[in-house]
C-alpha positions, 0 to 999 in steps of 0.5 A, spaced: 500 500 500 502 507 498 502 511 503 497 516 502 500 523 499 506 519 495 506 518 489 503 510 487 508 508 481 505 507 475 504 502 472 505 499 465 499 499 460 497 492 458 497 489 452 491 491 447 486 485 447 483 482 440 476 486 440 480 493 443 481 499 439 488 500 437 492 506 441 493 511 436 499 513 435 504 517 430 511 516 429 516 518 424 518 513 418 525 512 415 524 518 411 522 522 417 515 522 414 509 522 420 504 515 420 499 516 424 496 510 425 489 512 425 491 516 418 491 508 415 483 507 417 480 503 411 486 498 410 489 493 415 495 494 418 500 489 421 504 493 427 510 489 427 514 491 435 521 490 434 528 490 439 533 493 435 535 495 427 541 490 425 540 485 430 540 478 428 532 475 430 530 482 428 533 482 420 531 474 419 524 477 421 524 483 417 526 479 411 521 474 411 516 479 412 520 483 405 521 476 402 513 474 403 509 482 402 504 479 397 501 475 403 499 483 405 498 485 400 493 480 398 489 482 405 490 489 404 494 489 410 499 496 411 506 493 413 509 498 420 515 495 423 517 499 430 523 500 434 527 505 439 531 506 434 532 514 430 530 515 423 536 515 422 538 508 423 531 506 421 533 509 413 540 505 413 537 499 415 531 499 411 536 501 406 541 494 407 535 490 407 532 492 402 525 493 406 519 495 402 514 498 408 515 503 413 520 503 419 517 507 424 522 511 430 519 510 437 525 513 439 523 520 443 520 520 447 524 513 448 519 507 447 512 511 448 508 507 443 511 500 445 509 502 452 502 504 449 502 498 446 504 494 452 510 491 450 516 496 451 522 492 456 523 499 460 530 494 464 533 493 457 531 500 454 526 496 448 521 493 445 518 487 446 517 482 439 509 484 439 505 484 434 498 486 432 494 486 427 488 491 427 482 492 422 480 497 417 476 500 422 481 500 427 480 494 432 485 489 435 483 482 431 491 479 432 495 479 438 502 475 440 508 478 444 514 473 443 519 471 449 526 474 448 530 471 443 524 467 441 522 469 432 515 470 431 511 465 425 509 467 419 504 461 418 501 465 424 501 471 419 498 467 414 493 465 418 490 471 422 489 475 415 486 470 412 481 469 419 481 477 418 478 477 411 473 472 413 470 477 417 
């Protein structure tokens, strides 16, 4: 219990649930361009939460994302990959990558949108492996938050559109 006129320590937001509408949020791409994620209203969008650019699970990742972007494509579904990163090494990674959708900046305030969404590691300064798959009306219809070090499925991917265009 805190003792009354202390402050009570905040406490972290939850993760959104399938059914919820996503936080809205606008964030900086590669180019320093503005996402706002209600701006995307009318397709689906795929918001892929990262740790870090240039790291291994991170690149393997991305790249099968890149390799596979006609199964988005097909459900209309917008690509947004987030990390702490700045824009600055989001447009070099993109660049080396080759990445095809848009890299998203949570840098400042650091780790702002990953904390709405429920997935910022305040100890290690990141963001957690979330994803969510959100509708064109802006509702959660997907969610998973994988252990560090464990790579998400793309057969998870495949399943939750095509579960989403059977709505």
């Amino acid at each position: 219990m805190t003792p009354p006129g202390t402050d009570a320590p905040a406490l972290a937001p939850a993760v959104p649930a399938v059914g919820q509408q996503a936080p809205d949020f606008e964030l900086a791409n590669q180019y320093g361009e503005p996402v706002r994620l209600s701006g995307l209203r009318g397709r689906n969008v795929v918001l892929v939460f990262f740790p870090f650019a240039f790291s291994g699970i991170c690149t393997g990742e991305l790249c099968e994302l890149r390799d596979n972007l006609a199964l988005f494509d097909d459900a209309d579904a917008v690509v947004l990959g987030v990390s702490v990163d700045s824009k600055f090494t989001q447009r070099a990674y993109a660049e080396k990558e080759g990445y095809g959708f848009d890299l998203l900046a949570d840098f400042w305030p650091h780790g702002a949108v990953a904390e709405q969404y429920g997935v910022f590691d305040a100890d290690a300064g990141m963001a957690r492996r979330g994803t969510f798959i959100i509708d064109a009306a802006g509702t959660v219809r997907y969610v998973v938050v994988n252990p560090r070090g464990q790579a998400r499925d793309l057969a998870e991917y495949r399943a939750a559109l095509a579960a989403l265009a059977g709505n």
